[in-house]
MILO-983854 format. One record per residue (C-alpha): x, y, z; residue number from 1; residue in one letter. Coordinates in Angstrom, 3 decimals. Each point is the difference from the previous one (the first is absolute). Example, Ala and Ser with C-alpha at 12.3 -4.5 7.8 and 13.67 -1.06 7.14 Angstrom:
2
         u         v         w  seq  type
    12.300    -4.500     7.800    1     a
     1.370     3.440    -0.660    2     s
This chain:
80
         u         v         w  seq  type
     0.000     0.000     0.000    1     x
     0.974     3.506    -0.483    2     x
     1.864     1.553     2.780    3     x
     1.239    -3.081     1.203    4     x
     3.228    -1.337     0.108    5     x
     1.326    -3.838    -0.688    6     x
     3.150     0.430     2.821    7     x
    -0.261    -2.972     2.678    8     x
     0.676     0.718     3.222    9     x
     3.965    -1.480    -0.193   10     x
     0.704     3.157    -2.506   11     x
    -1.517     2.309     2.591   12     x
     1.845    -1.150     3.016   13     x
     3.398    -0.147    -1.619   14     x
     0.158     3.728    -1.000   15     x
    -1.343     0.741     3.226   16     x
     2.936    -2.008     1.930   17     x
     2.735     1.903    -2.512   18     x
     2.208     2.178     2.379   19     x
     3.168     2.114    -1.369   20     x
     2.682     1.903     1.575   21     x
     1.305     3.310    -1.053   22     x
     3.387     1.490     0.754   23     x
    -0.674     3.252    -0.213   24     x
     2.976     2.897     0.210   25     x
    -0.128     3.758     0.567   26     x
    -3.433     0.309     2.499   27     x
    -0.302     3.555     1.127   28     x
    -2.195     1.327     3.326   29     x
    -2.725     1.709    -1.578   30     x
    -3.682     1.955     0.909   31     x
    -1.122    -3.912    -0.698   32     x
     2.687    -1.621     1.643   33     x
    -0.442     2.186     3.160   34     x
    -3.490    -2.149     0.208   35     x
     1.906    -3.165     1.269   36     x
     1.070    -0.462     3.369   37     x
     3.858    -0.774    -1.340   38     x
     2.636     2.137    -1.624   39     x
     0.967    -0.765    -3.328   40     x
     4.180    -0.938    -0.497   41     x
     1.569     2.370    -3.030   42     x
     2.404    -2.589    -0.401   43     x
     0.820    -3.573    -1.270   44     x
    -3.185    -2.858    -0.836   45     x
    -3.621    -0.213     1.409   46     x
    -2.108    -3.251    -0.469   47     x
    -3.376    -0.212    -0.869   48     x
    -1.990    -3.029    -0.027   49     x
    -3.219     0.538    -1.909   50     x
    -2.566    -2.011    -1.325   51     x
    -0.593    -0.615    -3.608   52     x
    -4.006     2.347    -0.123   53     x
     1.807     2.788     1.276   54     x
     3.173     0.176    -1.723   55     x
    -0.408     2.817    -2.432   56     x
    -1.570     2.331     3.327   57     x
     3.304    -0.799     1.876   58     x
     2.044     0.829    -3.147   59     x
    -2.057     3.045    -0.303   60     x
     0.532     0.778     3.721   61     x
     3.975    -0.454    -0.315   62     x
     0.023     2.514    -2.848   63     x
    -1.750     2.760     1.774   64     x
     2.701    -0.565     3.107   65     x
     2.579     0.468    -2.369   66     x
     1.129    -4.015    -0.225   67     x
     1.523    -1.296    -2.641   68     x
    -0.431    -3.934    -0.122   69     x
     3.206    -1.995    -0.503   70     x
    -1.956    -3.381     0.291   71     x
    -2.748    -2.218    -0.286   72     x
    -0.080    -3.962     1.103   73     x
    -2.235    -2.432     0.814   74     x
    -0.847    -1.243     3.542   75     x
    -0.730    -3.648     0.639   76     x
    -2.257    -0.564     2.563   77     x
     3.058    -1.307     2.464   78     x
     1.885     3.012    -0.458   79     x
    -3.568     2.218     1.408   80     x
């Protein structure tokens, strides 16, 4: 039917499980920054695990705090 898709469940679930880690250089302190409860180190790699729906927001995100993103890998489930 129209609107519908033909995706089981096992397709679903395994994009959902997909995590990445970004090593991300060059984070500034920022107006948006200020919002967390953590300063922000000018210098050497940060780590970001993020899950596969929301990895073009976080990329996004990185950009506007002045990030440049050095690296992308997969995450097993034993290294989470």
């Amino acid at each position: 039917m129209f609107g519908q898709t033909t995706l089981g469940a096992g397709s679903v679930s395994s994009s959902a499980s997909r995590v990445f880690r970004y090593e991300v250089v060059g984070l500034r302190q920022n107006a948006e920054t200020d919002k967390n409860q953590f300063d922000i180190r000018r210098s050497g790699s940060v780590f970001i695990t993020v899950p596969y729906s929301r990895m073009n927001e976080e990329m996004q995100r990185i950009n506007r705090l002045g990030g440049k993103i050095i690296n992308i890998s997969p995450l097993s489930a034993d290294e989470n």
